[in-house]
N, C-alpha and C positions, 0 to 999 in steps of 0.2 A: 623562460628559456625559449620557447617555440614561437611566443611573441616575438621575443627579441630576430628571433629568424626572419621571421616570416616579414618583420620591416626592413631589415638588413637587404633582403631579398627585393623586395619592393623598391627600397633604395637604389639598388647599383641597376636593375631595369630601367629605373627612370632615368637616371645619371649616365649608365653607359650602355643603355638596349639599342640599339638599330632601331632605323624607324618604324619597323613590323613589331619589334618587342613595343616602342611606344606606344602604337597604335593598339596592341592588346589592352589598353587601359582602357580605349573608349569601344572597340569593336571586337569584341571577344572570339575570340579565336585566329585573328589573323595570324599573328606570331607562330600558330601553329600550323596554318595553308603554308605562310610561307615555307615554311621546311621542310614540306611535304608531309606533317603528320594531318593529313585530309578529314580523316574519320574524328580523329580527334578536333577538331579546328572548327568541323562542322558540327558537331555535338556542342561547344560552347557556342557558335554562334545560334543553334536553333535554341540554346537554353535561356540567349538574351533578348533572344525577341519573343518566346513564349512570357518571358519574366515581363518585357513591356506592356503588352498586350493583359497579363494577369494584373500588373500589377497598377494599369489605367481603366481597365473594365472591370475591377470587382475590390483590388487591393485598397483603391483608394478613398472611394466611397466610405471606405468604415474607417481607415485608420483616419481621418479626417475629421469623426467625430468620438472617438477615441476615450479623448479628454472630458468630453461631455457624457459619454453614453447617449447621446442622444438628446433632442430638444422639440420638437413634436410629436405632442400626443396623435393618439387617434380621435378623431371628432364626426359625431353625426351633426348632416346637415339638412335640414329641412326643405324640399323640391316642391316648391309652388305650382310648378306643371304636372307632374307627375306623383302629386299627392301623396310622398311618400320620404323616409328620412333614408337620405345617400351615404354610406360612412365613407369616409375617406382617413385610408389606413397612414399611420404616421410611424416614428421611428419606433424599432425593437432596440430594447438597451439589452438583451441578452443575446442578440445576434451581431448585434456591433462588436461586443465583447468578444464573445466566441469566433465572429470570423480575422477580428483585427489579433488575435495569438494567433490562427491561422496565417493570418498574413507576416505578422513580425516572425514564424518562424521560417515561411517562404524565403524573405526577405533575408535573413541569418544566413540559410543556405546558399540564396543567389551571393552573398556575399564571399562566400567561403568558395564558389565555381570561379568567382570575380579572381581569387587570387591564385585558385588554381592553374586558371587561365596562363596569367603572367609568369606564375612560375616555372610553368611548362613551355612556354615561348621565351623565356631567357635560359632557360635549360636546353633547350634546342638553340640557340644560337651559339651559344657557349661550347658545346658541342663539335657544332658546323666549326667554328674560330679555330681549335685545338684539334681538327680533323677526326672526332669521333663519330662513332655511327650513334646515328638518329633512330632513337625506337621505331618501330613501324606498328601499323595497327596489330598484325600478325604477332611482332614481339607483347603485345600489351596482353592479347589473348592467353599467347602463351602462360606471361606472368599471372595472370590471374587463376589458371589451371595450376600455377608449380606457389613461384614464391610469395605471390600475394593470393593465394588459394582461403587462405582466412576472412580475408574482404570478401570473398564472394560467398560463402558462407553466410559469413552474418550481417549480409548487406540486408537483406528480406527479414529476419526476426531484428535490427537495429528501427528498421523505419517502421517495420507493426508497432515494439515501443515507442514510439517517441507519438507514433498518431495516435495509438490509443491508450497509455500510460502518461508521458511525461505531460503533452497538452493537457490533457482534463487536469490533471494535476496543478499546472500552473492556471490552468481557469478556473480551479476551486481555489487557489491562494488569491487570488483576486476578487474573487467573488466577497474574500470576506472583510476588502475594502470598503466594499459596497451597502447597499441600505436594500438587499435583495430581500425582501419579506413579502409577508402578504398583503401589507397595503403597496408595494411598487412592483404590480404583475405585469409585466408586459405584456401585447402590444397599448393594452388599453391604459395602464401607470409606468412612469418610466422610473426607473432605477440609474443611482448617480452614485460617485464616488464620495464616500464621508472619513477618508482616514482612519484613522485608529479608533473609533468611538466604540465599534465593536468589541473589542480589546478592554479598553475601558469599561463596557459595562461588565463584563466578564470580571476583572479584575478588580475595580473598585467605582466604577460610576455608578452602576443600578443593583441594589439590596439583593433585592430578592433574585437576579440573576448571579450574583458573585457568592450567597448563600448557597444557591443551586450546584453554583458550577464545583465548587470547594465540597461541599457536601457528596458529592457524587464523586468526585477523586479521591476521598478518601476512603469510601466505601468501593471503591475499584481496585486502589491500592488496595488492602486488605484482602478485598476477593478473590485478587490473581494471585496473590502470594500463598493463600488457603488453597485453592481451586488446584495452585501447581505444585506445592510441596504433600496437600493431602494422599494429590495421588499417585505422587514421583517415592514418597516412602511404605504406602499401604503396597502399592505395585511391587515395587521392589522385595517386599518382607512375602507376599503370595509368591510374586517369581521364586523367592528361596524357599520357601515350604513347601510348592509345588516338586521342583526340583531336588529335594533332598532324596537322600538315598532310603530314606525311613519311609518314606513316602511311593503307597503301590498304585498302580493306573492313574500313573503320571497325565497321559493324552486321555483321561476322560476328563478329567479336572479341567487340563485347560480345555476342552470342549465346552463344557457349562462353562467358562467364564467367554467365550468366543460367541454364544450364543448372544450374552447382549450386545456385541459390536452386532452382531448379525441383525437385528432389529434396528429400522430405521429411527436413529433419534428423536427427529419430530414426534414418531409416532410414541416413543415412550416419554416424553417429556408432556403432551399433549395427554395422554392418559392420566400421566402421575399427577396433572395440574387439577383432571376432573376428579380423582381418587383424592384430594387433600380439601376439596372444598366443603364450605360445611355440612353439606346434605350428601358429602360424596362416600366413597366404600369403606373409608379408612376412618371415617368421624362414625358413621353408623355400625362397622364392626363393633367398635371401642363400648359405645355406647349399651349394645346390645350384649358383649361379657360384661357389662357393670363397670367397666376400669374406669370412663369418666362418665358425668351427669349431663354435660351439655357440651355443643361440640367445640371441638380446639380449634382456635385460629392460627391455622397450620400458614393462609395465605394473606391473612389481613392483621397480623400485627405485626410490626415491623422488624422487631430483633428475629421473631420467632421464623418467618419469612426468609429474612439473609439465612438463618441456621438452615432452614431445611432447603435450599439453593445451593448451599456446600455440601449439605448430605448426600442428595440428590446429583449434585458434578462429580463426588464422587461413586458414587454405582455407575455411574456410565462411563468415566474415565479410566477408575481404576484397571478395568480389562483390557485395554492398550496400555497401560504402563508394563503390566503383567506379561505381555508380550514382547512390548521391549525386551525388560528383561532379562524374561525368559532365554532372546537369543543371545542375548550379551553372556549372559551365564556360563550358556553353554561353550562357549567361544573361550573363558577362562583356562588357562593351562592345566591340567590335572596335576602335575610336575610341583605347583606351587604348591599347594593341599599336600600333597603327601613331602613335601622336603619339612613343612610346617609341623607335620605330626611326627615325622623322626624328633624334630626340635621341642615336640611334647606340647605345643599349642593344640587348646579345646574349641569346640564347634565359636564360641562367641571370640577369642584371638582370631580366627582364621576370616570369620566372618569383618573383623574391625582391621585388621589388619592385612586382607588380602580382598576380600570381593568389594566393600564400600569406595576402597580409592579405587579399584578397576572401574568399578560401576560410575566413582562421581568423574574419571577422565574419561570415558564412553561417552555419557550418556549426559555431559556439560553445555554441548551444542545443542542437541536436541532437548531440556529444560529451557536453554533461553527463548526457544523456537513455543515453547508449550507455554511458558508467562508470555508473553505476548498475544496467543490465539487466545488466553484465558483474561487479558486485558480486555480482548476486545471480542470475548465470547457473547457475539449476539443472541445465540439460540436457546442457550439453558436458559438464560433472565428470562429473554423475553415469552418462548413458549411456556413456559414456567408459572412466572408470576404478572408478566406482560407488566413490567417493572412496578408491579403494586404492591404491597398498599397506597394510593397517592396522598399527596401529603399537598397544603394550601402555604404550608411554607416554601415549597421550589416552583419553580415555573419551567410547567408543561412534564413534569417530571414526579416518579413513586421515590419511593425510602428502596428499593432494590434495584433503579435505575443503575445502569451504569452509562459511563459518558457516551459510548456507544450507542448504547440504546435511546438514550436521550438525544442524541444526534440524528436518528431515526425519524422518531417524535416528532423535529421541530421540524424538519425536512418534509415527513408526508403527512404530517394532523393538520401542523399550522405553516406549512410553507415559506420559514422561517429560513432564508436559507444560506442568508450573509453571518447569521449567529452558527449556524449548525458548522458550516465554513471553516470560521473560526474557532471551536471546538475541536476540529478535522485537526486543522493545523498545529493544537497545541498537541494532542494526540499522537501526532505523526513524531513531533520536535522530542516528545520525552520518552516515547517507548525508541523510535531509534536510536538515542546518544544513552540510553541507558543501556539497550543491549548494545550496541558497539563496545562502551568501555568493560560492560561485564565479561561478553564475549573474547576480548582483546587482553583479557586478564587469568581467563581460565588457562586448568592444566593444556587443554588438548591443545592451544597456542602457545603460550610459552614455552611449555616443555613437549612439541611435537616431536623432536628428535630423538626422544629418550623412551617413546612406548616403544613395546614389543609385542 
């Protein structure tokens, strides 16, 4: 639809603009001197010749070798006179890359000023034609203070995103075109585009990468589904035992459980890892009452390892579920509860039939929000188990990896970075279109209009 405008528009300027609306095609801004929108007319024309000048002094240089990434190395060369080797620096294939998205999204925008331009100089002729008044710089100001007050708003947090959100982003979709590892380091190796191969080895070209990769999503799947229902239902059933009317020094309860949010993560996951090793508190208590003979491989056998990762995400989860909760709890009608026991329902009716659907249309948004962070929960794994035990079946990767972490890995061990890349990408494509559709399904969307 706005395509279709925006040529339509193009169209009848070129077709029936005045020679000033013409002439905005090659000299931006005239169309708008002409009619005296000055301020304006001069803001396009100083944005086409900054654009010139960017885009023959630095734009072109890269996007030029683009296609290549680059075709000269860096080379030392041997100095006969001066008895010594001269390097002579050759192309970057990561700064080509990185300035030519820089440049194409330069280049996106001068595009989009390109037709502002014209459309603003056949909107002011058109204007003049049919004797209407011509905005003035004063009327523009105004608008942006009243009815375009939103554009000026999120004109300054739009361009933060896009330079430091959307760019990298699109430089990391790229990257895992690329053969960017640790044998193609720039400036000294250069890095080239190789299509899909990445993709392929993931998926089915190379063994032991497509073992790796499959092997580690399903132990991710698993973990995030453990990691967010253990603590979305232990939380929940604390929020109500807390909470009960049976139940006395309600706030000292949740105090102690407040106490582990209050401790830095790190610092207890970090502890817990040196308490479960085999010379650690937990192996030599055991040992010293007699319970076992020799110590348990709390971190180095692999089943046993996942298990106590979920044990362990749960003591430090649980106490924010318990707070959720708790306020959602509290926030329940009392009205409902007491109409329920005129009708002679018991603590477990009232519970199934009044607090669980409150709680699963509450608190629907923020579980999808909580499987996600638990997809891609770097911190338990890896200060934990720092994804071990490893295993000579996966590349660069433990049995308690998660894709995550293994993306880590391949990024700062082995500077792997077109594979980890592409990892990113698959990561990004199945947690977002998962919670979209789950999101776009639940109570609190469909039936927004019916809570109370």
């Amino acid at each position: 639809m706005h395509g279709e405008m925006k040529r339509h528009i193009l169209a009848d300027a070129a077709a029936r603009g005045s020679l000033w609306t013409r002439l905005s095609f090659l000299v931006m801004g005239a169309g708008c001197i002409r009619y005296k929108q000055f301020v304006r007319g001069a803001a396009y024309l100083l944005s086409e010749v900054g654009f010139i000048f960017f885009f023959r002094d630095f734009a072109l240089q890269y996007l030029s070798r683009f296609a290549t990434l680059g075709t000269e190395t860096q080379r030392k060369v041997w100095n006969e006179e001066l008895q010594i080797f001269q390097r002579f620096p050759g192309d970057n294939s990561m700064l080509i890359l990185l300035f030519s998205v820089l440049s194409i999204a330069v280049c996106a925008v001068f595009l989009y000023l390109w037709y502002a331009n014209v459309r603003d100089a056949w909107r002011a002729q058109e204007n003049a034609e049919h004797g209407c008044a011509i905005a003035s710089f004063r009327d523009d100001l105004r608008a942006m203070r009243h009815e375009r007050f939103h554009v000026t708003l999120l004109a300054l947090p739009m361009l933060t995103m896009v330079l430091f959100t959307v760019l990298p982003i699109v430089f990391m979709i790229l990257i895992a075109f690329t053969n960017f590892d640790a044998d193609h380091q720039p400036p000294g190796n250069l890095f080239t585009w190789v299509g899909m191969s990445n993709v392929t080895d993931i998926f089915l070209g190379n063994a032991i990468k497509t073992r790796t990769f499959f092997g580690l999503l399903g132990w991710t799947i698993v973990w995030a589904i453990l990691a967010t229902f253990t603590n979305y239902f232990f939380g929940m059933l604390l929020a109500v035992a807390i909470n009960s009317r049976l139940v006395k020094l309600k706030k000292v309860w949740r105090t102690c459980f407040v106490i582990a949010i209050a401790i830095p993560q790190f610092v207890s996951l970090l502890l817990i890892s040196r308490a479960l090793e085999p010379a650690g508190a937990i192996n030599v208590l055991l040992m010293k009452l007699g319970v076992i003979r020799s110590p348990l491989p709390f971190l180095l056998d692999p089943t046993l390892a996942r298990i106590v990762a979920v044990v362990v995400n749960m003591w430090i989860g649980i106490p924010y579920s318990m707070i959720t909760f708790s306020g959602v709890l509290m926030n329940i009608p009392a009205e409902l509860y007491e109409s329920a026991e005129i009708d002679g329902a018991g603590p477990m009716r009232k519970f199934v039939s009044i607090t669980l659907p409150y709680m699963f249309f509450v608190t629907a948004p923020a579980t999808i929000t909580t499987f996600v962070t638990n997809f891609n929960n770097f911190n338990v794994i890896y200060l934990l188990t720092a994804g071990g035990p490893f295993s000579l079946d996966y590349y660069q990767a433990g049995k308690t990896d998660l894709l995550v972490t293994w993306l880590y890995k391949l990024t700062v061990n082995r500077n792997d970075y077109s594979l980890a890349s592409t990892i990113g990408i698959f990561i990004f494509l199945l947690v977002g279109t998962c919670s979209l559709i789950v999101y776009n399904r639940t109570g609190a969307v469909t039936k927004e209009d019916q809570f109370q």
